[in-house]
C-alpha positions in Angstrom: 7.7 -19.0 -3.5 5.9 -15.9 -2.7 7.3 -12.8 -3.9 7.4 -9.3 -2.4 6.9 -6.1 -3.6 10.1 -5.2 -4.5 10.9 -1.5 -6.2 12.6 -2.2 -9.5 16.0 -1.2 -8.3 16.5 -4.1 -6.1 17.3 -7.8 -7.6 15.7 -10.7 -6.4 15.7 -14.2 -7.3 13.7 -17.3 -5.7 14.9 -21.6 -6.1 14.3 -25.1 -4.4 16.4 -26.7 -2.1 15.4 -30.4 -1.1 16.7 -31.6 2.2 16.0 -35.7 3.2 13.3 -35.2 0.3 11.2 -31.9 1.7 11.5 -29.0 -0.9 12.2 -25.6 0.5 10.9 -22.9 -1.6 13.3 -20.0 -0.9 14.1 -16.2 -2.3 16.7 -13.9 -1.8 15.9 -10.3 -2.6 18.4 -7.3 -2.5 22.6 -7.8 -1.9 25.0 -6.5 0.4 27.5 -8.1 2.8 25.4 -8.6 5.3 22.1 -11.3 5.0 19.0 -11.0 7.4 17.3 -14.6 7.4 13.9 -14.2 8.0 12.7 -17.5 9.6 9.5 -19.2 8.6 6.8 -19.6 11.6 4.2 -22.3 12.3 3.5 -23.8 9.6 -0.5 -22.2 9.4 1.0 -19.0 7.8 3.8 -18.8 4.8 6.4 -16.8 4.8 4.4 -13.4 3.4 3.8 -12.7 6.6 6.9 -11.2 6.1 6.0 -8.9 3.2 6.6 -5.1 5.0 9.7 -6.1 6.2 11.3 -7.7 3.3 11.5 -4.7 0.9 12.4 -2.0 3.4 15.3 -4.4 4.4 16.3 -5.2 0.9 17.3 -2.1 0.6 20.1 -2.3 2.9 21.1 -5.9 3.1 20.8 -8.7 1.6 17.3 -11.0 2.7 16.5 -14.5 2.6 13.1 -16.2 2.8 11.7 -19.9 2.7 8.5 -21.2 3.3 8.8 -23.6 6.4 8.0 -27.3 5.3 4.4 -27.5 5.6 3.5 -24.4 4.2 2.9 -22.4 1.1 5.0 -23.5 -1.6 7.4 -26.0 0.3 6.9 -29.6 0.8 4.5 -31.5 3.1 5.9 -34.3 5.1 3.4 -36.8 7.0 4.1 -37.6 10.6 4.7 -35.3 13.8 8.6 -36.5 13.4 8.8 -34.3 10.3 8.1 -31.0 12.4 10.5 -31.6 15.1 12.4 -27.8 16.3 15.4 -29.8 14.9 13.9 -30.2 11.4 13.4 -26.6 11.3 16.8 -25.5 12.0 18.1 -28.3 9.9 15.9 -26.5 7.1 17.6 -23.4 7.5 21.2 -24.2 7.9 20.1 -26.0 4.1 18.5 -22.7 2.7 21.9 -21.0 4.1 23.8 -23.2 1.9 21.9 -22.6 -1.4 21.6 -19.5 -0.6 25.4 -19.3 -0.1 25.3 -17.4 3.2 27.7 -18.3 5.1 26.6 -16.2 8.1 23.3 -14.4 8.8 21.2 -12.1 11.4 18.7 -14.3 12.1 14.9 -13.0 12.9 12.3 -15.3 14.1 8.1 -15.2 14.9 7.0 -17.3 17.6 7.8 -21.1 16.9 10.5 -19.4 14.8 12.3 -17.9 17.5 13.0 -21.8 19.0 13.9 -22.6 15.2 16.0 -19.6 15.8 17.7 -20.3 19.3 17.8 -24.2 18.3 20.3 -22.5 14.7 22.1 -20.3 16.8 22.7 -22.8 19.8 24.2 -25.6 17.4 25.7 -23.5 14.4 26.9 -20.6 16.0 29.4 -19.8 13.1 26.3 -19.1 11.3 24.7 -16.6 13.2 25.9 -13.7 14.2 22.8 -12.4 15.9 19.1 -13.6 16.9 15.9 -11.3 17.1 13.3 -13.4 18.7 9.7 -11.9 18.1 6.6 -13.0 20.2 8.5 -16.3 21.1 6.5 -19.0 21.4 9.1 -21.4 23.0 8.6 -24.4 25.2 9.0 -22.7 28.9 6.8 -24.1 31.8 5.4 -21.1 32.5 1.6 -20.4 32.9 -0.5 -18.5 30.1 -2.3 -16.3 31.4 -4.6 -15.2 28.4 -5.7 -19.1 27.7 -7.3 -21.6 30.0 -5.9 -24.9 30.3 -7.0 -27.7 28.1 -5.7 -30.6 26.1 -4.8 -30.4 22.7 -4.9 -34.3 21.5 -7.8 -35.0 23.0 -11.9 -34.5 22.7 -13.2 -31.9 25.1 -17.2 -31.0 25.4 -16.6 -27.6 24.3 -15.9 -25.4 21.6 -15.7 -22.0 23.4 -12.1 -19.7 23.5 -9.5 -21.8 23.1 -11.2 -24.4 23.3 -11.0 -24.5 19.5 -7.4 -25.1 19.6 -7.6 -29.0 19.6 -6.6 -31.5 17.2 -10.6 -32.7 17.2 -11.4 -29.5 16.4 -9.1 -29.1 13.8 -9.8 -32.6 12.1 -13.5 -33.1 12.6 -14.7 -29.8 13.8 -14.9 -26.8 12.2 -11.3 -25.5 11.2 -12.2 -22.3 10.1 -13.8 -21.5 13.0 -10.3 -22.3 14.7 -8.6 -19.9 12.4 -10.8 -17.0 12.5 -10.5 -17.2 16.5 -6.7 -17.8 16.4 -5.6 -15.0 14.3 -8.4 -12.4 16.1 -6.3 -13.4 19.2 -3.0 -12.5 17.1 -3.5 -9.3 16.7 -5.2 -7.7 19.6 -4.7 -4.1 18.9 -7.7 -2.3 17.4 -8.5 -2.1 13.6 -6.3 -5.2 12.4 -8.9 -6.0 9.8 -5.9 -6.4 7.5 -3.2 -8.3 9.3 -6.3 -10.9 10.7 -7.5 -11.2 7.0 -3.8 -12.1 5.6 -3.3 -14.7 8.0 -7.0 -16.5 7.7 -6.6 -16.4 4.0 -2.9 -18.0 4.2 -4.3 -20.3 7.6 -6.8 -21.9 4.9 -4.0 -22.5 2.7 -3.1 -25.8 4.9 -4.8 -28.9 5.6 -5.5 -29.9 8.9 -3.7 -32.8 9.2 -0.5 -30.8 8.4 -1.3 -28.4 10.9 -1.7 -31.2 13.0 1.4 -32.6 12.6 3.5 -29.5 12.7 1.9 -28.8 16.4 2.5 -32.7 17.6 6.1 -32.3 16.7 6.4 -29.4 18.3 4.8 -30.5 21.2 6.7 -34.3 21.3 4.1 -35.9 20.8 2.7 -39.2 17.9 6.2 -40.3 17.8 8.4 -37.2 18.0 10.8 -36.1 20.3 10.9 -32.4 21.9 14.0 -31.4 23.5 14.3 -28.9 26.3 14.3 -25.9 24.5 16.3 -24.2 28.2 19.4 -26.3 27.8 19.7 -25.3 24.3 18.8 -21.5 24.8 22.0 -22.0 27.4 24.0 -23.2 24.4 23.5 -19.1 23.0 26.6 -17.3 22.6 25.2 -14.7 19.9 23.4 -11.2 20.7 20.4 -11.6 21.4 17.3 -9.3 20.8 13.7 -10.4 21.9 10.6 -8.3 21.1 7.1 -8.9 23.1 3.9 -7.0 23.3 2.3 -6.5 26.5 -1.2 -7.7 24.9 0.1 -11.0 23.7 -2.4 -13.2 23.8 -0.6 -16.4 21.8 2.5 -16.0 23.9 2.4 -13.5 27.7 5.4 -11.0 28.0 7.0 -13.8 30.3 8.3 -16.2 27.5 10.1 -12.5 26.3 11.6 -12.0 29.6 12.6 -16.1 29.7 14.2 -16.3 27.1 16.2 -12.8 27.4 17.3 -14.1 30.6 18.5 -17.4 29.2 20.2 -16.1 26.7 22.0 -13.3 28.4 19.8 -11.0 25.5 17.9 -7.8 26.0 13.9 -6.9 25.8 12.0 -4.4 24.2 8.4 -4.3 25.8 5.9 -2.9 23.4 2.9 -1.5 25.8 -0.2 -2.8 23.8 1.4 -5.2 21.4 -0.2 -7.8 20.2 1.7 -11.0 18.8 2.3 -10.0 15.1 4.3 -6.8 15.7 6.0 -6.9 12.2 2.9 -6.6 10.3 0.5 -4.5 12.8 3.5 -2.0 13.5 5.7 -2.3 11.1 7.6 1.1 11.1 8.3 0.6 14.6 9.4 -3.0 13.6 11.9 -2.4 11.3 13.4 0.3 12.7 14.1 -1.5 16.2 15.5 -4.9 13.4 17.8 -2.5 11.4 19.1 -0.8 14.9 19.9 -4.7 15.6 21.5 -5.4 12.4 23.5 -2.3 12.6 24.7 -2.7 15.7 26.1 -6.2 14.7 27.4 -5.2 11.3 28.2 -1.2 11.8 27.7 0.5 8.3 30.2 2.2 6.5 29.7 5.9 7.4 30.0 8.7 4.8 33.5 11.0 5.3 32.4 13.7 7.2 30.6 16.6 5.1 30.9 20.4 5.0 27.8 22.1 7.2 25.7 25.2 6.2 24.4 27.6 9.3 20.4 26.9 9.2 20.4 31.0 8.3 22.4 30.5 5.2 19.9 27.6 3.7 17.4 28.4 1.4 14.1 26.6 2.4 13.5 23.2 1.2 10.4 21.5 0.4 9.5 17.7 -0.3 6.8 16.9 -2.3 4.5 14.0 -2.6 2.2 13.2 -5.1 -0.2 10.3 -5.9 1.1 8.0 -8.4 -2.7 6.8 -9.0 -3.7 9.1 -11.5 -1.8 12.3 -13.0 -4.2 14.9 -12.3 -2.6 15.0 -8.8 0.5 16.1 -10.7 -0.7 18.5 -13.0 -2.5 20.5 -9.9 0.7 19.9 -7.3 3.2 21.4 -9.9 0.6 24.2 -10.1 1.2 24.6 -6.4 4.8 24.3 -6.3 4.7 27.2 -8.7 2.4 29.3 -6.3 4.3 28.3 -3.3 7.8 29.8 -5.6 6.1 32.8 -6.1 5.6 33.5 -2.4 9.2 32.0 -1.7 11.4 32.7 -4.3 14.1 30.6 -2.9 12.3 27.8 -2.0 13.4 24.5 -3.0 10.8 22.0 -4.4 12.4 18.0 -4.5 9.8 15.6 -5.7 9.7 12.1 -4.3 7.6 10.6 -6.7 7.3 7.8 -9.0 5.9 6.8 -12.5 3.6 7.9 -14.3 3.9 11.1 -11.9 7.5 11.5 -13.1 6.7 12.2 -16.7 4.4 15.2 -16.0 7.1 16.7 -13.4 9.7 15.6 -15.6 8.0 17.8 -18.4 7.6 20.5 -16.6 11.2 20.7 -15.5 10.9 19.5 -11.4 13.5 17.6 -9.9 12.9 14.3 -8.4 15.5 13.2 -5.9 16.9 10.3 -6.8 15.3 8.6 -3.9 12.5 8.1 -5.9 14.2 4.9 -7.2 13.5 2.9 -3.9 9.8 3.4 -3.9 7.7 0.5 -4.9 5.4 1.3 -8.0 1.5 1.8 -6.8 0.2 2.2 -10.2 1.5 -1.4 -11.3 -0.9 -3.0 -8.2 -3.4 -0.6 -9.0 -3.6 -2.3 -12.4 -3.4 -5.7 -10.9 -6.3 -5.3 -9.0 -8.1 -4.4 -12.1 -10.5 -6.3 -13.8 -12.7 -4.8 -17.8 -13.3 -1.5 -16.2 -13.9 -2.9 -13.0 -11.7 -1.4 -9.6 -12.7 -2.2 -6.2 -10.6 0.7 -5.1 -11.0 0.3 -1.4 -9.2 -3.7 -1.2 -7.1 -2.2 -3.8 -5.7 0.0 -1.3 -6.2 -2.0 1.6 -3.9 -4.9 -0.3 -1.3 -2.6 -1.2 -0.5 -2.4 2.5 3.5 -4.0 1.8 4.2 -1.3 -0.7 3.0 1.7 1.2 4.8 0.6 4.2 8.5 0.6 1.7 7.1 3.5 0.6 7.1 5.3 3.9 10.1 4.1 5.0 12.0 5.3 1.8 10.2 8.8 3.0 11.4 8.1 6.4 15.1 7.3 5.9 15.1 10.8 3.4 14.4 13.0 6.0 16.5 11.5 8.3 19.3 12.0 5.4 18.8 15.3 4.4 16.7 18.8 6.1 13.4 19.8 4.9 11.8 22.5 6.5 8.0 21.4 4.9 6.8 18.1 3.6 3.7 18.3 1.1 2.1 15.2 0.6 -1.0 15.4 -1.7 -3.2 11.9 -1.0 0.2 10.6 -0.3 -1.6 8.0 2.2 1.7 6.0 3.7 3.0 9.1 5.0 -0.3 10.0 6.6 -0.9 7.0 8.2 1.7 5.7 9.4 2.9 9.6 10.7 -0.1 8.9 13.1 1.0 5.3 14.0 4.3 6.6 14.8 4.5 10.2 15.5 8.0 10.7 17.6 9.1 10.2 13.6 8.0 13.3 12.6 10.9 15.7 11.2 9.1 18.5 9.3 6.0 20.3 8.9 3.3 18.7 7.2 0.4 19.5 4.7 -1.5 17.0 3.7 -4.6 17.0 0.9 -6.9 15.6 -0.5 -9.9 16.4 -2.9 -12.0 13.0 -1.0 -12.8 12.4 3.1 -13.7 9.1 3.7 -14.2 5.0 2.6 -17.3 4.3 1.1 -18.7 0.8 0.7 -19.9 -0.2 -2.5 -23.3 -1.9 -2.7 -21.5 -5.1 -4.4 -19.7 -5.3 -1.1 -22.4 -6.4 1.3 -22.7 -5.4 4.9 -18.6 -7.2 4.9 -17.0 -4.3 3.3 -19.4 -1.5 5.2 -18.1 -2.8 8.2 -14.5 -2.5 6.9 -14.7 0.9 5.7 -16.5 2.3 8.7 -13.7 0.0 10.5 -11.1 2.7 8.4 -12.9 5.5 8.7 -12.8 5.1 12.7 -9.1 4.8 13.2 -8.5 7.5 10.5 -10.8 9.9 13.2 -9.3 8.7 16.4 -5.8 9.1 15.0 -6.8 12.8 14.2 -8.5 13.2 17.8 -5.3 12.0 19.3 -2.7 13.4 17.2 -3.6 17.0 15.7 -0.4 17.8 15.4 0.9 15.1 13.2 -0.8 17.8 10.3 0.5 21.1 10.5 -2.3 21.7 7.7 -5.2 19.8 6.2 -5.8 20.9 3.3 -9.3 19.8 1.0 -8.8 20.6 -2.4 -12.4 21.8 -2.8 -15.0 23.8 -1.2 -17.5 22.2 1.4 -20.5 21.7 -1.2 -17.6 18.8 -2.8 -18.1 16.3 0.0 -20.5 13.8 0.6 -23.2 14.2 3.3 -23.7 11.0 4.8 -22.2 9.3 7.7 -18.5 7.7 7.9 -20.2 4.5 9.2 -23.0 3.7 12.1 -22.6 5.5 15.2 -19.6 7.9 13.3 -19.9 11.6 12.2 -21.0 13.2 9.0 -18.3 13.4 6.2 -19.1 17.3 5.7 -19.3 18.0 9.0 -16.0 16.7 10.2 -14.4 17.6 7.4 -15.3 21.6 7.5 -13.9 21.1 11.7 -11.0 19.2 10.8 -10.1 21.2 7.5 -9.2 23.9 5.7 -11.0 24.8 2.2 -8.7 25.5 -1.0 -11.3 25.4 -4.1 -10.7 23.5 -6.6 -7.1 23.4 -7.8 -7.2 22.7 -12.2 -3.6 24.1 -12.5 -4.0 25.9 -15.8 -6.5 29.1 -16.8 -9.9 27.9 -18.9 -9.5 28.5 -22.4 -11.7 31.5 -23.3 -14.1 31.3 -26.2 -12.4 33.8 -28.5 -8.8 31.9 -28.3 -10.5 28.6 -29.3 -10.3 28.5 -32.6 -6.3 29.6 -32.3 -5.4 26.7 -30.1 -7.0 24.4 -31.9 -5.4 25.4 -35.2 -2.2 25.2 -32.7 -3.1 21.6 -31.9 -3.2 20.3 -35.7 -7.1 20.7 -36.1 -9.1 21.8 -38.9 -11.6 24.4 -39.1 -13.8 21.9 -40.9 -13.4 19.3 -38.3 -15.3 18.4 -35.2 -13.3 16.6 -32.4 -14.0 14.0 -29.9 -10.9 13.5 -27.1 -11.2 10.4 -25.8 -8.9 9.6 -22.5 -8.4 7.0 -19.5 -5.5 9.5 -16.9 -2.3 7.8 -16.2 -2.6 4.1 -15.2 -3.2 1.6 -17.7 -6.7 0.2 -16.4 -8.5 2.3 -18.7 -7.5 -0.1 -21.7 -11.2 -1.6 -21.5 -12.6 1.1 -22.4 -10.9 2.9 -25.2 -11.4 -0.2 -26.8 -15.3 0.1 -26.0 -15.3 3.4 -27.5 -13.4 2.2 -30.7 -16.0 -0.4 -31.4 -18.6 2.7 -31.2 -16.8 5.1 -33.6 -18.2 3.7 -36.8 -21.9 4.3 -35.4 -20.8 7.7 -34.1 -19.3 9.0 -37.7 -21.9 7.1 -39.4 -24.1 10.2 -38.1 -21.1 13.2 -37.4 -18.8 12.0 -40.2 -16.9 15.5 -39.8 -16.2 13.9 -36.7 -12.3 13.6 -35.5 -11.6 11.0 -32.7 -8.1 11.5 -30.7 -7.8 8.6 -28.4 -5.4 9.1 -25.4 -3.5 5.9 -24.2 -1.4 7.9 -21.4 1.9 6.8 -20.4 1.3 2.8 -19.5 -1.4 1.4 -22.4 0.7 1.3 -25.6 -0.8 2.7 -28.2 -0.2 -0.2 -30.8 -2.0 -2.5 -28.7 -5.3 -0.8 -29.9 -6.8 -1.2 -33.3 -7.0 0.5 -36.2 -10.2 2.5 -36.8 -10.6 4.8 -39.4 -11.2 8.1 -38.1 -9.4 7.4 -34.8 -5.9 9.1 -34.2 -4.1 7.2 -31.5 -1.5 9.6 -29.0 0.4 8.1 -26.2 1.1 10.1 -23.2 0.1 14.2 -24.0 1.7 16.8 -22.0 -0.9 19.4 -23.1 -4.2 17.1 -23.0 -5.4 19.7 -21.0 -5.4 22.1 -24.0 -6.9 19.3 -26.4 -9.8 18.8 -23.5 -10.4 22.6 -23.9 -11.1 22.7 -27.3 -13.2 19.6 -28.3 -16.4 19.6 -29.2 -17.4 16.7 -26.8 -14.7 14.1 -24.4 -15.3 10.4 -23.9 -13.4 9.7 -20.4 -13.2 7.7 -17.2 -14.6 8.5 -14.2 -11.2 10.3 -12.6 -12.1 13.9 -10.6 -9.0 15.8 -12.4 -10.2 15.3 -15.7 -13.7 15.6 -15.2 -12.6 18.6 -13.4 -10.8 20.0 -16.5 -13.4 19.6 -18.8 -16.1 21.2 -16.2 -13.7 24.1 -16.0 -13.6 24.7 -19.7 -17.1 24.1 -20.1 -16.9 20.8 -22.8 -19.5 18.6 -22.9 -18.3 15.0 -21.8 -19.6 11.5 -20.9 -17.7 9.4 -18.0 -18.0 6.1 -17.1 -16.7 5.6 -13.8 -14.7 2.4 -13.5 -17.2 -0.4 -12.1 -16.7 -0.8 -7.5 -14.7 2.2 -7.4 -16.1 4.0 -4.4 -14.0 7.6 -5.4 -15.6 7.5 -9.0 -18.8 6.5 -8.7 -19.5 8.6 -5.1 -17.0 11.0 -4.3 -16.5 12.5 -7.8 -20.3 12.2 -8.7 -21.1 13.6 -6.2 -18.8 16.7 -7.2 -20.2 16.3 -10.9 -23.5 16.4 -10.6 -23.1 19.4 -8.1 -21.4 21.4 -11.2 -24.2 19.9 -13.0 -21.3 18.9 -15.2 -21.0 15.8 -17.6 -23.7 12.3 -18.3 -22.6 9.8 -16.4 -22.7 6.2 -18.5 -22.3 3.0 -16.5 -20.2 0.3 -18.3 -22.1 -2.2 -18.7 -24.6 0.3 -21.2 -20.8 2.1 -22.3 -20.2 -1.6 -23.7 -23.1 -1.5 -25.8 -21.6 0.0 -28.9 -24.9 1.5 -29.9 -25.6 2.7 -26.3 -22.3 4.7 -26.1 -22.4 5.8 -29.5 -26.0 7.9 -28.8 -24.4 9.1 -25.8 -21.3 10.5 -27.7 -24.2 12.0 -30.3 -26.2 13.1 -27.7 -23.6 15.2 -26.3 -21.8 16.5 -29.3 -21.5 20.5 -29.4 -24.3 20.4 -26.1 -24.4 23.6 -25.0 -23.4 23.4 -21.4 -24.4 24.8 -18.1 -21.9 24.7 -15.4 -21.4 26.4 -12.5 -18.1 28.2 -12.7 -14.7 26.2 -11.6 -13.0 28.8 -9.7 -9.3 30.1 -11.0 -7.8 30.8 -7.7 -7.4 27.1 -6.3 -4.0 26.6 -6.5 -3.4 30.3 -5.2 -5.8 29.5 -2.2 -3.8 26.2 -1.7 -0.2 27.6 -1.5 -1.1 30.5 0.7 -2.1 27.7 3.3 0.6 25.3 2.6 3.3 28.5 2.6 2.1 29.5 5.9 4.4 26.8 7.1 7.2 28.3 6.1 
C-alpha cells in the first residue's frame, strides 16, 4: 500500500483485507472520532492520487485509503463482472470493517463518486456524508468535450478520443492513450506534475485490466450496470459535489445531475479541470474540511480573554528552509536586526529539523506548530544518489509535503495574529499564496539568494522544457498578483544572478529580477574574523600553534555522506606531503559520525554551532557545493575546494556563478573529487593559498531587516 508523507507526529498503519478472494491493500493514517474515506477511482490510477490530501486531513481526523481492485497494490480480478459499481462499494463497506469504522465521510473522484452514491444509497448507517468530485456517473447526458465513438469496437482512427478504445488499448499504442487521457485531466495550465503522476501510475496497469474495469463499468462482456439515477434517489446523506467548468473527462452537467438527484449542493470551480484535489489542492481541502465540519462540528475552545490590537506587541512568523542550515544561521541574523529596530517584536519560528537545532542554539522559539510539518530534508535525502541531487524533480516530487506544509502555515494564521510573515525560500507559502490569494492574512517578505530553474545538461531538452514550464507560471503569478509579496527580497546584489534567459521566448533572470526585486547584499550573519584575532580563536577552538588545519564539511542534510568519505580515503596522500596537517571532519546534524571510519589524523564532530568560527580560521576547507558555506569562507578569505553535488542546478549554476564572481574557491567535480589522488592535489594545492577575493559585504543582514521592518 502506498504511503504518504505523513509528519512524524501522526500514526499510521497499512493491512490486507480479502473480500470473495480480491486483496485490498488499505492504510489508515492519523485518529480522531471522525474517519474521511477517501475512495479509490478507476482503476488506471492508485490511490496516491490522493497524497496532498491525506496528510493535511490526518491531522484532524482520522483517514482511510485502499487501492481499488485492479490497481496498485490490491488484487487483479479477470473478467468485466469483477469491476461491477457494486464490487466497488462492496470493497469499501469491507475496508470499513477492517478498518473498524463504523461510519465515515465519504469522498469520491469520478467513477468513485458512483462507488460513493452506490455505499451511501445501500449502507446509509455507514455514511454520514458524500463529496462527489468530478463525477463520472452513468447519466444520459451528452459530452460536450469528446465526440461520439465506440469503445469495444475497431474505429479507422486514432485522433482525440479516438484513443479511448479497447483496440487501442489492447493492440494499439496504450501509452499513447494515457499521455492523451491525463493531458485532458488536467486542463489548467502548467500541470506538468499532476499529468506526470498519473501517466507514471496509468503505466502501472495492464491493459486488459483496464479493460475490464471500463467493461464493467459500462455493462458490458458479461456484467451488469445498474441505473446509477434510481440509486442516487436511494441518497438520504449530505451531499457535496465539486466540478470544474474545464472538465474535459466529465462537463459541469454530471455535477449539476447528480446534486439534483441527490437533493446535494454544487461548488462550480471556473477553470477547473477534472483532478481538482491535486491541481488545487488548498482550495480542495479547505472546501472537504468545511464539509466534514459541518457534519461532525468540532469541539470549540472555551472562549479566551482578548487584547485591544494597541496593547499587542508586534508578532512576527518566520520561515526558514529546512534544506540546508545556512538559511538559519543568516535568518536568526535577521531576526536580530529586525529586534533592534523593534524592540518588542516577537519572532515565532515555524521551522523544522535540522533548522531547529541552529535556532534552538541560539535561543528562538519555535511554536509548537512546527510538529505538524512534514520533514523536507528526509525527501531531500531520498532523492539522493553518491553525491548526486537532481535538485529540480527533487523539488518538483516533494509536491505532497509542501502542500501539508502550507496548510500547517495556513491553519496557524488563522489560529493566532501576526502582523508579518518572513519566509526565506520557504517555497509552499509562496506558491501556493499566489494560487490562492483571498488566503492571505499578513504581510509578506519573501527571499531568496536564487531566481529561477535551470536545466541541467543531463536532463535533455525534457527537463528544459519543464523548468522553463516553472519559470513561466512563477512570472505570470507575479504579473498577476503583486501584492501577494509585500517585499521581495534577493539576498545578494545584482552581479549574484545568472544572465541568461528563464526559458525560450521568457525574460532574462537579471533583468526581471532587478524589476521585480529589492537588493540586500549578501547576508553571512556573523563579522569576518580579522587577521590579528586568528591565532586567539584558534587557540579558543582546541588548535595548536604548531598545527595546520583542514575543515572539512557537507551543511545540514545528510547527502553529503559520499563525500566525507571521499575525502577520508585522500587524507593519507594529503599528510603524506602536510603531515602538520589537522583534518576536522563535520558530519552535521543527520550523518552520524560513527558511521565514518577511522583515519588517523581525522577528528570527527557531529553537528558544530560555531563551524562558522572553525571555517574562519583554517588553513584550507574541503566542502560541498552549498552558497552559505561557500559564502562563509569567501567572507573570511580561506582558501577552499567545493564539489558541487552532481545535477544540482543551485550548486553547479546559481552558486558558481556567485563564486567565480568573488573569484572565490576551485571548483572540483566528483567524479575527479573521487580520485583520491585527484582530490588530494587539490587539498595541497590550496593549502595556506594566499587568496584574492573581492570583499563580502558586512551590512547584509542590516540591509535585509531595514526592508523586511518596513512592514511593520
Amino acid at each position: 500500500m502506498s504511503q504518504f508523507a505523513l509528519p512524524d507526529g501522526i500514526t499510521s498503519s497499512a493491512g490486507v483485507v480479502d473480500r470473495d478472494g480480491v486483496h485490498l491493500a488499505y492504510a489508515v493514517s492519523g485518529t480522531g472520532p471522525v474517519t474521511v474515506l477517501l475512495l479509490p477511482t478507476w482503476s488506471i490510477i492508485r490511490s496516491q492520487f490522493w497524497k496532498a490530501q491525506v496528510p493535511y486531513l490526518a491531522r484532524h481526523y482520522r483517514v482511510v485509503t485502499f487501492d481499488g481492485r485492479g490497481s496498485g497494490d490490491s488484487g487483479r480480478p479477470s473478467g468485466a463482472a469483477a469491476y461491477t459499481n457494486g464490487e466497488y462499494a462492496a470493497d469499501a463497506v469491507a475496508v470499513l470493517d477492517a478498518t473498524g469504522t463504523d461510519r465515515a465521510v465519504v469522498v469520491g473522484l469520478s467513477a468513485g463518486a458512483s462507488w460513493a452514491v452506490h455505499l451511501a444509497a445501500e449502507h446509509p448507517e455507514r455514511v454520514s456524508g458524500v463529496l462527489a468530485l468530478g463525477p463520472a456517473c452513468a447519466f444520459d447526458i451528452p459530452n460536450t468535450y469528446r465526440e461520439w465513438l465506440p469503445w469495444d469496437e475497431p474505429v479507422d482512427t486514432t485522433e482525440g478520443w479516438a484513443k479511448y478504445n479497447k483496440y487501442y488499448w489492447l493492440d494499439g499504442d496504450y501509452d499513447d492513450f494515457v499521455r492523451y487521457f491525463f493531458a485532458q485531466m488536467f486542463t489548467e495550465p502548467h500541470s506538468t506534475k499532476q499529468i506526470e503522476d498519473c501517466v507514471g501510475w496509468g503505466n502501472e496497469i495492464a491493459p486488459q485490466t483496464l479493460v475490464d474495469t471500463t467493461a464493467g463499468r459500462l455493462g458490458l462482456e458479461g456484467a451488469v450496470a445498474e441505473p446509477i439515477e434510481p440509486v442516487c434517489a436511494r441518497v438520504r446523506c449530505p451531499v457535496l459535489v465539486v466540478h470544474g467548468t474545464r472538465d474535459h473527462i466529465r462537463p459541469l452537467e454530471y455535477g449539476e445531475r447528480l446534486a439534483e438527484l441527490t437533493g446535494g449542493e454544487l461548488v462550480r470551480v471556473e477553470g477547473g479541470g477534472h483532478g481538482i484535489m491535486a491541481r488545487d489542492p488548498v482550495f480542495f481541502n479547505e472546501i472537504l474540511r468545511g464539509f466534514v465540519d459541518r457534519l461532525h462540528p468540532p469541539e470549540r475552545p472555551a472562549t479566551q480573554d482578548w487584547t485591544r490590537a494597541r496593547r499587542r506587541p508586534p508578532r512576527a512568523l518566520y520561515l526558514s528552509s529546512p534544506i540546508g542550515l545556512g538559511h538559519a544561521r543568516r535568518d536568526v541574523a535577521m531576526a536580530t536586526e529586525l529586534r533592534r529596530r523593534h524592540p518588542d517584536l516577537q519572532v515565532d519560528w515555524l521551522a523544522q529539523h535540522p533548522v531547529t537545532r541552529v535556532l534552538e542554539a541560539a535561543g528562538e522559539r519555535v511554536h509548537p506548530a512546527s510538529r505538524w510539518l512534514a520533514n523536507e530534508s528526509t525527501h531531500i535525502e531520498s532523492e539522493c544518489g553518491e553525491h548526486d541531487l537532481n535538485a529540480f524533480q527533487a523539488i518538483r516530487r516533494m509536491d505532497a509535503i509542501l502542500v501539508n506544509n502550507f496548510g500547517v502555515f495556513r491553519d496557524l494564521l488563522d489560529e493566532e495574529p501576526y502582523d508579518l510573515v518572513v519566509a526565506d525560500e520557504a517555497w509552499d507559502v509562496d506558491y501556493f499564496l499566489h494560487e490562492n490569494p483571498e488566503v492571505k492574512r499578513a504581510p509578506l517578505a519573501w527571499m531568496t539568494d536564487f531566481v529561477g530553474w535551470l536545466p541541467m545538461p543531463e536532463g535533455g531538452d525534457a527537463e528544459a522544457a519543464l523548468t522553463a514550464d516553472y519559470n513561466a507560471e512563477m512570472i505570470e503569478q507575479r504579473a498577476r498578483y503583486r501584492a501577494v509579496r509585500d517585499r521581495s527580497v534577493f539576498i545578494g546584489n545584482e552581479s549574484d544572478v545568472v544572465d541568461t534567459a528563464f526559458g525560450p521566448g521568457l525574460p532574462l533572470i537579471r533583468e526581471w529580477t532587478t524589476e521585480n526585486f529589492d537588493y540586500a547584499g549578501y547576508v553571512t550573519g556573523f563579522e569576518p574574523t580579522p587577521p590579528e584575532a586568528r591565532e586567539s580563536l584558534r587557540t579558543a577552538l582546541g588548535y595548536r600553534p604548531d598545527e595546520r588545519v583542514c575543515v572539512v564539511t557537507v551543511g545540514g542534510s545528510g547527502v553529503g555522506a559520499p563525500l566525507l568519505r571521499r575525502v577520508l580515503d585522500a587524507v593519507p596522500l594529503v599528510r603524506a606531503a602536510a603531515d602538520d596537517l589537522r583534518f576536522v571532519v563535520v558530519t552535521g546534524p543527520r550523518i552520524d559520525p560513527g558511521s565514518l571510519p577511522s583515519v588517523p589524523g581525522v577528528e570527527v564532530r557531529g553537528f558544530l554551532p560555531d563551524l562558522v568560527d572553525h571555517l574562519s580560521v583554517c588553513d584550507v576547507a574541503v566542502v560541498q557545493g552549498g552558497l552559505s558555506t561557500c559564502m562563509e569562507l569567501t567572507a573570511n578569505r580561506r582558501p577552499f575546494v567545493y564539489v558541487p553535488l552532481r545535477r544540482h542546478f543551485e550548486q553547479n549554476l546559481h552558486v558558481r556563478h556567485r563564486l567565480e564572481g568573488y573569484g572565490a574557491g576551485t571548483c572540483l567535480e566528483y567524479p575527479v573529487a573521487s580520485d583520491p589522488d585527484a582530490l588530494a592535489a587539490a587539498v595541497l594545492s590550496e593549502l595556506d593559498r594566499v587568496v584574492d577575493y573581492k570583499p563580502v559585504e558586512t551590512d547584509g543582514a542590516a540591509r535585509a531587516a531595514a526592508l523586511i521592518g518596513a512592514l511593520l
